[in-house]
N, C-alpha and C positions, 0 to 999 in steps of 0.2 A: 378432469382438469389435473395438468398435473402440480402439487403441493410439496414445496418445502421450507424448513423452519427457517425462518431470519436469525440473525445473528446479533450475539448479545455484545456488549461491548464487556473484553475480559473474559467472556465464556471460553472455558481451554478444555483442549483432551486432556487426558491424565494425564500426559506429560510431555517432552518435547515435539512429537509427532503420531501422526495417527497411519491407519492402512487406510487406503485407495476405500473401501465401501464406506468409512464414515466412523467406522466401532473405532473406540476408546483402546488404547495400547499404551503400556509402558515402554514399547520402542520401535523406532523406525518400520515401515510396514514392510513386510517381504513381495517382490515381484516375483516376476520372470527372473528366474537364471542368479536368483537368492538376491538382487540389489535390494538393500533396503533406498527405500521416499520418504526423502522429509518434507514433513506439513508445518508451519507452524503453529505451535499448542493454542496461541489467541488468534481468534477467528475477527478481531476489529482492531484496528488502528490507524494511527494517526498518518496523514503524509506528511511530508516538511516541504513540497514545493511554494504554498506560502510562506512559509519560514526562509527561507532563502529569497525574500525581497522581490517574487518573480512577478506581480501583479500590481506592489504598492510597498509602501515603506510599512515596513512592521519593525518598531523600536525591540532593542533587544531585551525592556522592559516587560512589552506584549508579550514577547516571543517566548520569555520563560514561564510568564503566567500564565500564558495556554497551555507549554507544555507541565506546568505542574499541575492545571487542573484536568488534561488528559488522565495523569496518574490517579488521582485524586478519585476521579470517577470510574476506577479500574483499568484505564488503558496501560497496555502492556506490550503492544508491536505498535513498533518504530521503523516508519521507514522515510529512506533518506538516500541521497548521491550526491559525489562531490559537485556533481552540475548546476546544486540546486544553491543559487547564489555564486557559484566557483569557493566553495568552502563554506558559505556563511551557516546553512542550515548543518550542514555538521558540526560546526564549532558550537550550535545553540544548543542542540541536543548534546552534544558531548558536554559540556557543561553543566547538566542537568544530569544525566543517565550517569555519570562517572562516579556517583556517591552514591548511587545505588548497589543493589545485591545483583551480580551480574547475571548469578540463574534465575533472577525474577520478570525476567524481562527480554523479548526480541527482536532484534536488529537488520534490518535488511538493507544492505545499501547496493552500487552502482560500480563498473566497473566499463572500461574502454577510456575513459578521458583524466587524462594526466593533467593536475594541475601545476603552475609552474608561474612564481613570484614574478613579475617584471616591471621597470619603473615607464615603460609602455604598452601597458596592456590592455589590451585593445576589452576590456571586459565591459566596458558601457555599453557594448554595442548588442552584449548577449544579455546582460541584464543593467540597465539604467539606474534601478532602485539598491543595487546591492552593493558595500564600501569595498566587496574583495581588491584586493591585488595582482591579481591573476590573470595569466593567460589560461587556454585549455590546448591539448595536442593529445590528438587521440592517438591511441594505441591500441590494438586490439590482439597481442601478440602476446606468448604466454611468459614472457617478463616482466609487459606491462599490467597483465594483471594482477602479478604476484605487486608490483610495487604501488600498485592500485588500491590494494589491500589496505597495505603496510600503511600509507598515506592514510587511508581513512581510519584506521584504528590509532593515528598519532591524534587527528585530528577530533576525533572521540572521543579519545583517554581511556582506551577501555581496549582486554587482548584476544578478541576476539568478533566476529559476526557468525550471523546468525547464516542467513544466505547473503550469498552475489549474484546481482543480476548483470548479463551483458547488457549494456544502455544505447538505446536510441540509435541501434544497426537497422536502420528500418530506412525505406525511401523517402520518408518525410523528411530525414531529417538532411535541411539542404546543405547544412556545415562541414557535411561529409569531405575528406580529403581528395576524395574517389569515389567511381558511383557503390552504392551500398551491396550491389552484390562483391566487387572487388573484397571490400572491408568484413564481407560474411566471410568470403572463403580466408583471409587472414587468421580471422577467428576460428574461423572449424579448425584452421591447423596449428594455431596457438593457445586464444582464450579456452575455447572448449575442451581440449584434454588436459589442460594444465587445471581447470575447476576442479574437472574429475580426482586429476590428483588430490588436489590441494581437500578435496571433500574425504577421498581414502585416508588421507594423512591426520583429517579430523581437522584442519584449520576453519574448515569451513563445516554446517550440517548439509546444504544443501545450495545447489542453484541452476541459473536458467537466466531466460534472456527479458529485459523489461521494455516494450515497444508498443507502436500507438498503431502499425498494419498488422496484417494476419500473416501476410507474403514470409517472412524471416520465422516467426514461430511454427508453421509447416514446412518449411526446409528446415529446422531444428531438430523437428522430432526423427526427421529423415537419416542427419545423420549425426548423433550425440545420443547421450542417454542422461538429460536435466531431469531435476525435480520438479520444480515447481517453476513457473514462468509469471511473469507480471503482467494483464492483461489491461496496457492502457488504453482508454480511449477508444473503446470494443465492447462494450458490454452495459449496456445503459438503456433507459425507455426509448430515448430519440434513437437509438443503433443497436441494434444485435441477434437480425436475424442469422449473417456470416458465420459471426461465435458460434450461435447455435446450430446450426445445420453442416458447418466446416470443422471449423475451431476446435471444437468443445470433441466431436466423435474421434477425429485423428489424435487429441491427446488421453483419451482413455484409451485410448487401445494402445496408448505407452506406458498409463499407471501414471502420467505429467497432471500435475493439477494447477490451481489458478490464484493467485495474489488479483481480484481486480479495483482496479485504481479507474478513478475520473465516472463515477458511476452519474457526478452531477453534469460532467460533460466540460466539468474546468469553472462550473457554478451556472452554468447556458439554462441549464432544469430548475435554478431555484432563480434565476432572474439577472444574470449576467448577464451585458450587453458582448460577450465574447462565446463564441464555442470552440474548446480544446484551446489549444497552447500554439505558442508561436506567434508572428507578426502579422497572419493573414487571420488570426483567429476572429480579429471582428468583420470577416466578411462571411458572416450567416449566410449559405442556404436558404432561400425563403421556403424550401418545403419543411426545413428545422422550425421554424418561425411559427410553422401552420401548423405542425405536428401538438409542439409546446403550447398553443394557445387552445388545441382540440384537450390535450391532457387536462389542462388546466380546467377547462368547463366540466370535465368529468368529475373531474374530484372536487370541486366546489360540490357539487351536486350532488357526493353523496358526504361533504364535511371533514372532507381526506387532506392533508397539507401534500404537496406535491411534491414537494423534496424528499420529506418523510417515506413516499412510497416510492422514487426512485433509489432511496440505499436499498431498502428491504427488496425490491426488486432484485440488485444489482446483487445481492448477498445469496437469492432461494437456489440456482442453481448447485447439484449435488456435486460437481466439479470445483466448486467457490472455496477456495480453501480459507481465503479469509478476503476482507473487504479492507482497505486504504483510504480513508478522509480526509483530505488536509483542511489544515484550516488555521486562521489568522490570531482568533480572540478569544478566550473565554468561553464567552458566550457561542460563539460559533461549537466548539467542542461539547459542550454542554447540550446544545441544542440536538447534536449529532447524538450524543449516545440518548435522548429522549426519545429521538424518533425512530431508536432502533426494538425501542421498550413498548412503544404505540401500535396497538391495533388496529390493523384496517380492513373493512367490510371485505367479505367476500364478493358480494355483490358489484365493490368497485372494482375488483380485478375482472371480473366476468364482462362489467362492461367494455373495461378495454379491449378484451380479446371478441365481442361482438361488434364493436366499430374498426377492428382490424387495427390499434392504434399499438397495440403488442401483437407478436407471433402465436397461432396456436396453442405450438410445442411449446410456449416458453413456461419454464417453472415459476410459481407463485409463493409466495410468504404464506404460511399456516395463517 
């Protein structure tokens, strides 16, 4: 079988980044042809897509008591885009993060979608729940990323990021101006060398693209040289043989590692009537249905919480540079870093990979 360690919430490398095998480094790993990769040093944290109002109203009371008790309980990456609410989840984080020590902590946000104040803005129609002001107008051209930046680090309060991710160039996403290969090739010859810049120049440590197909991260590696990439909605008990047999081979062999996000599936694995994101998200699959009800009887069976062993799942891969949670409350965050603390049987992983309910190959939690 193959075995690796789960991740702790706050467990860091010695320091901003680690090399491609895993070991501990006081700087950036060396590749090919001397690039250094950056990883980020905390291998758990938070998302803010519930914080930006996408699923249900979270008062901006909640929103900062989660994120102080994220802190509280070690978390220390932050990740976030303007998309999530059109400004809201960054304004909540930034509000919180901007009285901190800025090398104690990091930052990942989103880049392609310019926000842009209007007294018609059509923003109810992207998110219902959220009071932004805003329209969105993508951009994926290497002005709009530099002013991409700039926006989010006003809207933070804080003079820098950590990484930028290109956001949601992917075929799902149907908002597109143009079909998403148009909007890729934009990027190769805008957002993606102008990153590169902006990472030589030190504004940025590192970045890559954050998307919910595989299609745009294997044309990435093809023709850029990113760090680290955001693997949404790819890597989870209900999905990820792809990752593992595609995905995951093509980006070692660039030294690209993995931020993965939606490990519950958008909450589908701990009991959402929704899987993943978007308007069609509640038209389940009934073989997702069958999968999740087969999970479920396993792990009763051997005393195992379900969610619990899809993070630690979502985390064992030796490509997993760190893991993404969001979450709404408190308790929610709390719950998350227990489960990341929790042991679970050997035996209940063995079962799954005997009823064929995970892959083989797939790596398992110590």
């Amino acid at each position: 079988m193959a075995v690796a360690t789960a991740l702790l919430p706050g467990a860091a490398f010695a320091s901003g980044a680690s090399d491609r095998s895993g070991s501990n480094s006081m700087e950036p790993s060396v590749g090919s042809g001397n690039k250094r990769y950056y990883k980020p040093p905390f291998r758990f944290g938070i998302g803010g897509v519930p914080l930006g109002n996408e699923f249900a109203v979270v008062t901006d009371k909640d929103a900062y008591a989660t994120i102080e008790a994220a802190w509280n309980a070690g978390v220390r990456y932050y990740d976030m885009a303007p998309w999530y609410g059109l400004g809201l989840a960054e304004r909540r984080f930034g509000n919180f993060l901007h009285n901190k020590t800025r090398s104690e902590y990091v930052v990942s946000s989103k880049v392609g979608k310019l926000l842009k104040a209007s007294k018609t803005a059509k923003n109810k129609e992207y998110f219902p729940f959220s009071p932004s002001p805003n329209d969105v107008v993508y951009d994926y051209t290497a002005s709009g990323v530099r002013r991409s930046i700039e926006d989010s680090l006003q809207r933070l309060g804080i003079d820098s990021l950590d990484i930028a991710f290109v956001h949601d160039l992917s075929s799902d996403n149907k908002n597109l101006p143009t079909p998403w290969q148009e909007q890729f090739e934009i990027a190769r010859k805008g957002a993606f060398p102008e990153l590169t810049r902006m990472r030589e120049e030190g504004l940025i440590k590192g970045w890559g693209i954050g998307v919910n197909t595989p299609e745009p991260i294997m044309r990435l590696l093809q023709v850029a040289d990113p760090d680290i990439c955001l693997l949404a909605s790819q890597y989870s008990l209900i999905d990820h043989k792809n990752a593992l047999d595609q995905v995951f081979p093509a980006a070692r062999a660039k030294n690209v590692s993995f931020v993965v996000g939606s490990s519950l599936n958008a909450g589908f694995i701990s009991g959402s009537p929704r899987y993943n994101y978007g308007k069609e998200s509640y038209e389940i699959p009934p073989a997702f249905l069958e999968k999740r009800k087969r999970l479920r009887e396993v792990a009763s069976n051997h005393g195992v919480d379900l969610r619990t062993a899809a993070l630690q799942f979502s985390s064992a891969p030796d490509i997993a540079a760190a893991l993404v949670i969001g979450a709404s409350s408190e308790q929610q965050i709390l719950a998350d870093y227990t489960s990341t603390q929790t042991r679970i049987p050997a035996e209940f992983w063995a079962e799954l990979k005997a009823q064929n309910l995970i892959e083989q190959n797939a790596p398992i939690p110590a």
